[in-house]
SEMISE-280152 format. One line per field, with one value per residue (C-alpha): z, y, x; residue in three letters; residue number from 0. Coordinates in Angstrom, 3 decimals, padded with zeros to 6 digits. Each point is the difference from the previous one (the first is absolute). Layout:
N
c3	(Z, ...)
c2	(Y, ...)
c1	(X, ...)
resn	(ALA, ...)
resi	(NUM, ...)
REM end
This chain:
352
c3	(000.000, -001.104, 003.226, 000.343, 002.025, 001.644, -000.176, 003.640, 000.874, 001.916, -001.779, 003.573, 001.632, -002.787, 000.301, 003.751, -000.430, -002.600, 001.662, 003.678, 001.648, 002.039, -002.251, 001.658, 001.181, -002.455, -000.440, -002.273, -000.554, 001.958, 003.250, -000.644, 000.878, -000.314, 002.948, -000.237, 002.737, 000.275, 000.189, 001.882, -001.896, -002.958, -003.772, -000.310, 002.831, 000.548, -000.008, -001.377, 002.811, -001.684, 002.047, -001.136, 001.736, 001.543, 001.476, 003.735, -001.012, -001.761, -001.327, -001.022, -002.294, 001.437, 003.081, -000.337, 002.321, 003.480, 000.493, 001.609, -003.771, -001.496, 002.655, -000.044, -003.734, 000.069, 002.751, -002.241, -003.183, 001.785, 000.828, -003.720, -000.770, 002.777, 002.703, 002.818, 000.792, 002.590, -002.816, -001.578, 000.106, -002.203, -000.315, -003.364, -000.141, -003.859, 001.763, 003.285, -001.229, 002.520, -002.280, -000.390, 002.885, 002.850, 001.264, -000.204, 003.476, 001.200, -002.141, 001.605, 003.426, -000.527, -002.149, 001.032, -004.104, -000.733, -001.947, -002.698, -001.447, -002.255, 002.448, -002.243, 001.076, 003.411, 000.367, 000.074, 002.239, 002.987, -001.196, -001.929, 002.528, 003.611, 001.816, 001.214, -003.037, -003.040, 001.293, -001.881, -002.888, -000.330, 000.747, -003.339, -001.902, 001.056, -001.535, -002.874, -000.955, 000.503, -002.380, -002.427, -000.137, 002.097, 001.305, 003.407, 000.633, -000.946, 001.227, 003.681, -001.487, -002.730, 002.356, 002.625, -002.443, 000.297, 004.606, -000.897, -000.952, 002.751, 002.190, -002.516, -000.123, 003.250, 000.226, -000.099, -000.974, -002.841, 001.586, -003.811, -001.942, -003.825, -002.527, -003.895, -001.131, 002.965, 000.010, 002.780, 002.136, -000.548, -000.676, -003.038, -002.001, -001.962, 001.062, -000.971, 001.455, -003.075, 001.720, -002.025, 001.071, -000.825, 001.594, 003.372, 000.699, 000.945, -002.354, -000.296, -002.477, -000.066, -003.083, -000.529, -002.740, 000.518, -000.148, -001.869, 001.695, 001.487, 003.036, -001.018, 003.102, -001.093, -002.528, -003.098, -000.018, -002.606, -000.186, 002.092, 000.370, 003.443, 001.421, -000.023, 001.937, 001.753, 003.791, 002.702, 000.045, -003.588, -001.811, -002.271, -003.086, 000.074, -003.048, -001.621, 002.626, -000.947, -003.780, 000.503, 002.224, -002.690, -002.784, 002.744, 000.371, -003.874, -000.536, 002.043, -001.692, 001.625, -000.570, 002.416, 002.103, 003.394, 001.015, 003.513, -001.582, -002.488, -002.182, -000.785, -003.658, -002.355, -001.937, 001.525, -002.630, -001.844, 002.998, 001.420, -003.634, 000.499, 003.218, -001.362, -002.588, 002.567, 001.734, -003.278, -001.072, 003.359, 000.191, -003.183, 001.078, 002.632, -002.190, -001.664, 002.902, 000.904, -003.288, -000.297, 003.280, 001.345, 003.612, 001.139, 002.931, 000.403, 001.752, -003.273, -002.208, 001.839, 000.180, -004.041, -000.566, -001.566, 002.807, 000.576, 001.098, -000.098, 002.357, 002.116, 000.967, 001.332, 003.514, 002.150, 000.158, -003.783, -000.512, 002.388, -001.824, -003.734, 001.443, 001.073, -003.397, -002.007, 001.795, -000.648, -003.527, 000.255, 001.608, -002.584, -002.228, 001.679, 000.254, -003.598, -000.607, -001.842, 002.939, 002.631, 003.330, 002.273, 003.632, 001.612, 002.920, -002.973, -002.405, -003.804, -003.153, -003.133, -003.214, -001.425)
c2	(000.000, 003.600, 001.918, 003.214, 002.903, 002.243, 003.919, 001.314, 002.611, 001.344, -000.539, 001.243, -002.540, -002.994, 001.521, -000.261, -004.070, -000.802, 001.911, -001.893, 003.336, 000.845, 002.695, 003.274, 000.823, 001.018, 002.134, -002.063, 001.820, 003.025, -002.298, -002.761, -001.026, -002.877, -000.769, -002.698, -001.856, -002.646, -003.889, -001.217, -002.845, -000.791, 000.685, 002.234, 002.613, 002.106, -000.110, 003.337, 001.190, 002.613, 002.862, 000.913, 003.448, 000.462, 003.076, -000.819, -002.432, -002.658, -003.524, -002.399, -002.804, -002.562, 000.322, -001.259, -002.699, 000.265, 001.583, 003.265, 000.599, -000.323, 001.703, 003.164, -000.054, -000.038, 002.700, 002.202, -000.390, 001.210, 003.053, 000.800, -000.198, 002.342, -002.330, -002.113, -003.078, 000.370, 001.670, -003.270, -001.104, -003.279, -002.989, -001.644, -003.323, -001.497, -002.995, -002.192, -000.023, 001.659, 002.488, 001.264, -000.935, 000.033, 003.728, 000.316, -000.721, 002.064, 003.083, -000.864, 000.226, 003.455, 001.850, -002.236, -000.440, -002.989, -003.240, -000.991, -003.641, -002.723, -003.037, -002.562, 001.538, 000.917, -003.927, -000.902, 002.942, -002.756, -003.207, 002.408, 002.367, -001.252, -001.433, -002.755, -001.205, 000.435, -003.186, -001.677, 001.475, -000.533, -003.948, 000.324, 001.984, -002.782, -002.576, 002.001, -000.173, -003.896, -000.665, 002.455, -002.295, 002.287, -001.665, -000.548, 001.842, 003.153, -001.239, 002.015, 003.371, 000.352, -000.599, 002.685, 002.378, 002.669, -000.143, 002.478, 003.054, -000.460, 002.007, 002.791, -000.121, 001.835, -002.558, 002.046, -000.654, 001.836, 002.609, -000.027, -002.781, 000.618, -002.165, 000.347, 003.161, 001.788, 003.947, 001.078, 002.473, 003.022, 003.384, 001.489, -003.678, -001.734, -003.722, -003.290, -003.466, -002.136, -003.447, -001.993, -003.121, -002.273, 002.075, -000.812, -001.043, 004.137, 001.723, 003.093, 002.800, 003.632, 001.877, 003.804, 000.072, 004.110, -000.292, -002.200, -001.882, -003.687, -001.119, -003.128, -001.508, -002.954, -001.125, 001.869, 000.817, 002.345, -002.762, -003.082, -002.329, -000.590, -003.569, -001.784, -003.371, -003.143, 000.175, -000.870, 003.281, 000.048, -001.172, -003.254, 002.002, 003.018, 000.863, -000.366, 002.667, 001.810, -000.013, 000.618, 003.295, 001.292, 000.114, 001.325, 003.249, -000.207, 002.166, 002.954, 003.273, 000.971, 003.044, -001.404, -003.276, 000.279, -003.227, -000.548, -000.600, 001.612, 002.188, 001.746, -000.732, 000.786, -002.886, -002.241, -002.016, -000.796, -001.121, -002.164, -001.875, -000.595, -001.435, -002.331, -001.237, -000.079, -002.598, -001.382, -000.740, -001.689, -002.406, -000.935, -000.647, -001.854, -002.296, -000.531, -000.898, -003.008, -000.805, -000.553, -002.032, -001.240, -000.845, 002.730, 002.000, 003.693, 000.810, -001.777, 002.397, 003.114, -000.718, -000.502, 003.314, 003.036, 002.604, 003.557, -001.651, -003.355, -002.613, -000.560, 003.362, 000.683, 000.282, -002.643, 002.593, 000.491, -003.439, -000.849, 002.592, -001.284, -003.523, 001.508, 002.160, -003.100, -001.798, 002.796, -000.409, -004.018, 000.585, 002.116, -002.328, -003.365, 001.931, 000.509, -003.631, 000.368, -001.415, -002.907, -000.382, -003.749, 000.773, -001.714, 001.063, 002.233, 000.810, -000.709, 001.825, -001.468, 000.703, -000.240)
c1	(000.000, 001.196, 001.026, -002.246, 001.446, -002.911, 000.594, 000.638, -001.921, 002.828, 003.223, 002.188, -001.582, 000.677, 003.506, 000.092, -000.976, 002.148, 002.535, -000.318, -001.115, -002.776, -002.105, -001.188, -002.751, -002.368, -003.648, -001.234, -003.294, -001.507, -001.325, 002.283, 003.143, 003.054, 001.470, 003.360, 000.158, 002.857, 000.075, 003.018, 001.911, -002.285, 000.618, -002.935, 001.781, -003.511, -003.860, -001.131, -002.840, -002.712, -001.204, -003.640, -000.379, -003.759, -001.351, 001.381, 003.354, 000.781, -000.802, 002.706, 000.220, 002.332, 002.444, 002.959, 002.191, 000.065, 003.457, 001.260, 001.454, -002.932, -002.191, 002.334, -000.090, -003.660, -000.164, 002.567, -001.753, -002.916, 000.857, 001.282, -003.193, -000.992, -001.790, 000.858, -000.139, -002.577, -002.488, 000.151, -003.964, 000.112, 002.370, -001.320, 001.848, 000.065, 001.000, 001.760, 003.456, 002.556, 000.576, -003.543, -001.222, 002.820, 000.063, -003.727, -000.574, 002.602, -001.482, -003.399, 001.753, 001.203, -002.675, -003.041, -000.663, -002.193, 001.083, -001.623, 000.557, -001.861, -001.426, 001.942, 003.285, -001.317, -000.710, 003.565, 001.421, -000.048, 001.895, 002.361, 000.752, -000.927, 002.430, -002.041, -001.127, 003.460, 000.988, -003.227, 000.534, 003.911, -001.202, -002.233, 002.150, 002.497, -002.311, -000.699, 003.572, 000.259, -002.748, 001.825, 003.033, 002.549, 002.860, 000.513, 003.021, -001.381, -003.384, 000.070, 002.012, -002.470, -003.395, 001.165, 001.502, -002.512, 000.177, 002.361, -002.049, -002.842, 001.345, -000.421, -003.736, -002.242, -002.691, -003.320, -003.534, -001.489, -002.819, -001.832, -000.272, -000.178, -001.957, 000.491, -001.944, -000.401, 000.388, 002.527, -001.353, 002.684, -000.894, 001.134, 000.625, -002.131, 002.069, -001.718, 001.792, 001.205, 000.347, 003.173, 000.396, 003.042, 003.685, -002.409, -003.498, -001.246, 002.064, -001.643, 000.770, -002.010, -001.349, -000.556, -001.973, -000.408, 003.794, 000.421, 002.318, 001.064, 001.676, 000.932, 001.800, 001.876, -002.542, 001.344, 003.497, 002.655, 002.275, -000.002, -003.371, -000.949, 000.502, -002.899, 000.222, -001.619, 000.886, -002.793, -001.560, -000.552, -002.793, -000.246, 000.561, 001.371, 001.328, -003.444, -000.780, 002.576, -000.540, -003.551, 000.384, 002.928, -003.153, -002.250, 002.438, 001.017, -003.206, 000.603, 000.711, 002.642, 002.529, 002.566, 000.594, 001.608, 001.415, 001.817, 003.544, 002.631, -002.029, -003.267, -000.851, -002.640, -001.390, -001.916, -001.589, 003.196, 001.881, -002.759, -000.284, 004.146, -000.498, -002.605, 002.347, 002.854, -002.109, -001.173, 003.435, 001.238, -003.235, 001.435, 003.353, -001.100, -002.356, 003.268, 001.914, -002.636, -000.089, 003.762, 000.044, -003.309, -000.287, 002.168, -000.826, -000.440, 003.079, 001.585, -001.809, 000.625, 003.867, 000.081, -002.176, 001.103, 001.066, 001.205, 003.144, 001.850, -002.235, 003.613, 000.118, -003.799, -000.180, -001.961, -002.962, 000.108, 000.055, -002.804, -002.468, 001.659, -001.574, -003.234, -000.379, 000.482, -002.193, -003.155, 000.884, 000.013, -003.570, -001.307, 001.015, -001.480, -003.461, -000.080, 001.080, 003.510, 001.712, -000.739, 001.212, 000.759, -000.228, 003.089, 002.285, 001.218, -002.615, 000.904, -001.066, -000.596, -001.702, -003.138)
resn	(UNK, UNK, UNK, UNK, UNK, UNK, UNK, UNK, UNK, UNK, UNK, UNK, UNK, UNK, UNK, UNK, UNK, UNK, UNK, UNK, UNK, UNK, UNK, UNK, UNK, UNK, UNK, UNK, UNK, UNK, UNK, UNK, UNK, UNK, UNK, UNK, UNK, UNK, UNK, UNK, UNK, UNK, UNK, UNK, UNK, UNK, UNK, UNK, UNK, UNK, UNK, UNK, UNK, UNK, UNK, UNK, UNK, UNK, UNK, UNK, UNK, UNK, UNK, UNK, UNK, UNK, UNK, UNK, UNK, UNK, UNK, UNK, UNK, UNK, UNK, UNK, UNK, UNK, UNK, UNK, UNK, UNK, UNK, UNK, UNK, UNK, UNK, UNK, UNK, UNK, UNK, UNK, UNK, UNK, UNK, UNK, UNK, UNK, UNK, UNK, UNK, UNK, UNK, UNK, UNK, UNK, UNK, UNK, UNK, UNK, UNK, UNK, UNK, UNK, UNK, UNK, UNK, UNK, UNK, UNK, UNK, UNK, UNK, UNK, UNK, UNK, UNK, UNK, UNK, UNK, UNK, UNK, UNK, UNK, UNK, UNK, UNK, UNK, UNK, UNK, UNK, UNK, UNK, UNK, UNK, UNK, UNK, UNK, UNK, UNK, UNK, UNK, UNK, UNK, UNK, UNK, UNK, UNK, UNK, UNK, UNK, UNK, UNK, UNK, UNK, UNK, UNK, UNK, UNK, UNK, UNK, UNK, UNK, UNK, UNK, UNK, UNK, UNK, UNK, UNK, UNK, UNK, UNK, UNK, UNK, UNK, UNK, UNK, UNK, UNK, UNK, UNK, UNK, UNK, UNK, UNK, UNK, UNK, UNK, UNK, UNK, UNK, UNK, UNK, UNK, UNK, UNK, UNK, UNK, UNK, UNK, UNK, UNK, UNK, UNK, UNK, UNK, UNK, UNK, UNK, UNK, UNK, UNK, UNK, UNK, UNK, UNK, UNK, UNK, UNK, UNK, UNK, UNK, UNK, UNK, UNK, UNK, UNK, UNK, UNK, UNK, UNK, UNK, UNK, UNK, UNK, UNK, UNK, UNK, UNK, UNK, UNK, UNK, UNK, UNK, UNK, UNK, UNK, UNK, UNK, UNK, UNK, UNK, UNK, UNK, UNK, UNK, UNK, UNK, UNK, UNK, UNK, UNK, UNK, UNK, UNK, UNK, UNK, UNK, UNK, UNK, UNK, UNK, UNK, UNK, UNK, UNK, UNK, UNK, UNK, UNK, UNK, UNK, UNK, UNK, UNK, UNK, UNK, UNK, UNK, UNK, UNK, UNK, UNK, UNK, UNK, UNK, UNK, UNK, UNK, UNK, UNK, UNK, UNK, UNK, UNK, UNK, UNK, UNK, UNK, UNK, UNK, UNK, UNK, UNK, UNK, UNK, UNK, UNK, UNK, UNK, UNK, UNK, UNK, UNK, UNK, UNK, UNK, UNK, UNK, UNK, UNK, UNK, UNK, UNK, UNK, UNK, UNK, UNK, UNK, UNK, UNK)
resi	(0, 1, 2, 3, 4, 5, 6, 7, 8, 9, 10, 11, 12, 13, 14, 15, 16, 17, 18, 19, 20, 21, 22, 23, 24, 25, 26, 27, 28, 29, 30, 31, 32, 33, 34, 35, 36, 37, 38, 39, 40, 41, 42, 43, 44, 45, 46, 47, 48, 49, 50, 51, 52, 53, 54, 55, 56, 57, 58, 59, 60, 61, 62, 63, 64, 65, 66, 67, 68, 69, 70, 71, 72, 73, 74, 75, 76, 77, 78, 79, 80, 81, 82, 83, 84, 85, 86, 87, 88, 89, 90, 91, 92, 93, 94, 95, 96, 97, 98, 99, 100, 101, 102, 103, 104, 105, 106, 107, 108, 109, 110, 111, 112, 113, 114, 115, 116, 117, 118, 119, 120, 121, 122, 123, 124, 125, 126, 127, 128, 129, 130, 131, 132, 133, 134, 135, 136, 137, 138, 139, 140, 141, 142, 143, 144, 145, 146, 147, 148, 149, 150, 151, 152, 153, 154, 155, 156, 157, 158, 159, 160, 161, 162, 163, 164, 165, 166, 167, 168, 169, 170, 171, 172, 173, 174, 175, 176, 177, 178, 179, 180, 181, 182, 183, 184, 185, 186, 187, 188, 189, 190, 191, 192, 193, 194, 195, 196, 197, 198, 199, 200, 201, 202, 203, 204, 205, 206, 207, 208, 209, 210, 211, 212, 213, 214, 215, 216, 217, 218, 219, 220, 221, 222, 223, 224, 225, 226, 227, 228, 229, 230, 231, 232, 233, 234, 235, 236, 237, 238, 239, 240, 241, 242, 243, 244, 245, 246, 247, 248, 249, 250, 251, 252, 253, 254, 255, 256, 257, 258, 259, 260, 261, 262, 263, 264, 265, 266, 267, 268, 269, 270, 271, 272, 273, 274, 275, 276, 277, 278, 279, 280, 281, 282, 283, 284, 285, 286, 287, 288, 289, 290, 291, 292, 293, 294, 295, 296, 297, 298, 299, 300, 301, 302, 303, 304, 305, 306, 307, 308, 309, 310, 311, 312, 313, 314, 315, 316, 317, 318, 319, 320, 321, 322, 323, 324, 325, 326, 327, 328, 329, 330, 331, 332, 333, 334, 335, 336, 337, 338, 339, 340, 341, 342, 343, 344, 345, 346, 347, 348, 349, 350, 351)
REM end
């Protein structure tokens, strides 16, 4: 498949990602602003935060990780814009991950802003993120892995490797809980609640029509496609949600799309057809995979797949979500019958 490049709707702050620099602060719109805040050791390096001003403070899209860093950064950015971080009014979470979701309890602790959430992702804060529960989930992802075919060296490394970020998330409840379609109650913004499915169960993103904007989250990216994965908190399927919520926002007429990483970028059609072939064309390489060497398990696959990088030199996390991303795509595949699947200690693929 051709590569297509989107246009960035800022060039400074395309530069600023290509570049491995944090971009400015930036008025992106009268009311609206881009806040980078930074992730601490992870290739993306920031989640780009959007201040919506309202007549007394601020909304926010996103949060940011749970670190002083981040929380300064936040705080800092902020006051470019003019406010503080006590006339924050509304934490608007796209979605759980601990960069979108971590500092939004902390935020809510200071300024007394409500969070808002969709109950698919609010389902899962307490196995992911309560200390007496993780252990149940590592257990499953643990399992999960076993049926995938993962060796048993690597076996422990690679069903703990995500106990390490935890302890940037501040567990907390949403106080709003945010169905697909509903109008958010801020004054000045006409926001509707896109629920996307597929990166995680609640993925929300948030249209302006008046605007004529899109905050996108992690659902629709510049550059890099957001994982999408089988773990235990997924569903069965989720790349057929995915798919299915990238035609749902396809329609929108929108001027520009804000996502939560590198760049903001203007066409939103175009890129969401090259993700859909993206997808396309690795389904297909997988189908070729099986087809070359029936019976083979996922973890097999995924460590024969094309990558950004050579399979030796992925990181245990990396390879743990490669696994789990081959294996959505090996379930979208079995449901439309191009693929079948014998349950066994290790389950094996084969072809139809």
């Amino acid at each position: 498949m051709s590569k297509f490049v989107v246009t960035a709707a800022n060039e400074a702050q395309r530069a600023a990602w290509l570049g491995g620099t944090l971009p400015e602060v930036e008025k992106v719109r009268p009311g609206l602003w881009s806040i980078p805040v930074p992730i601490p050791i992870n290739p993306l390096r920031y989640v780009l935060v959007y201040a919506l001003e309202l007549p007394d403070g601020v909304a926010i899209v996103d949060a940011g990780w749970n670190t002083d860093e981040a929380y300064d950064a936040l705080v800092t950015g902020l006051a470019v814009a003019g406010y503080s971080i006590t006339d924050v009014r509304a934490v608007l979470v796209t979605h759980i991950h601990p960069d979108h979701y971590g500092l939004a309890g902390r935020v809510r602790e200071v300024s007394g802003a409500w969070i808002a959430l969709h109950p698919a992702d609010a389902r899962l804060l307490r196995d992911r993120y309560d200390d007496d529960y993780v252990e149940t989930l590592v257990e499953q992802e643990k399992a999960l892995l076993v049926r995938s075919g993962v060796p048993q060296t690597v076996l422990d490394t690679l069903a703990g490797a995500s106990m390490m970020i935890r302890h940037m998330v501040t567990m907390a409840r949403p106080d709003r809980l945010v169905e697909d379609g509903d109008r958010l109650d801020l004054r000045g913004w006409d926001l509707r609640a896109v629920w996307t499915p597929g990166h995680s169960p609640g993925h929300l993103c948030f249209l302006s029509e008046s605007r004529r904007v899109l905050f996108s989250g992690d659902h629709v990216l510049a550059k890099i496609t957001p994982m999408v994965a089988v773990h235990p908190q997924s569903t069965p399927n989720p790349l057929a949600d995915y798919l299915e919520a990238l035609v749902a926002v396809r329609k929108f007429e929108v001027d520009e799309v804000l996502p939560a990483h590198e760049y903001r970028f203007k066409e939103l059609a175009e890129r969401v057809d090259y993700v859909i072939g993206h997808h396309e064309d690795r389904l297909e390489e997988i189908a070729e995979v099986i087809g070359a060497d029936d019976g083979i398990t996922c973890w097999d696959i995924a460590t024969r797949l094309t990558w950004s990088r050579p399979w030796e030199s992925i990181q245990p996390f990396m390879r743990r979500a490669a696994n789990n991303e081959t294996l959505a795509h090996l379930a979208w595949l079995e449901a439309k019958g191009r693929v079948r699947r014998t349950p066994g200690e290790a389950d094996l693929w084969y072809s139809m």
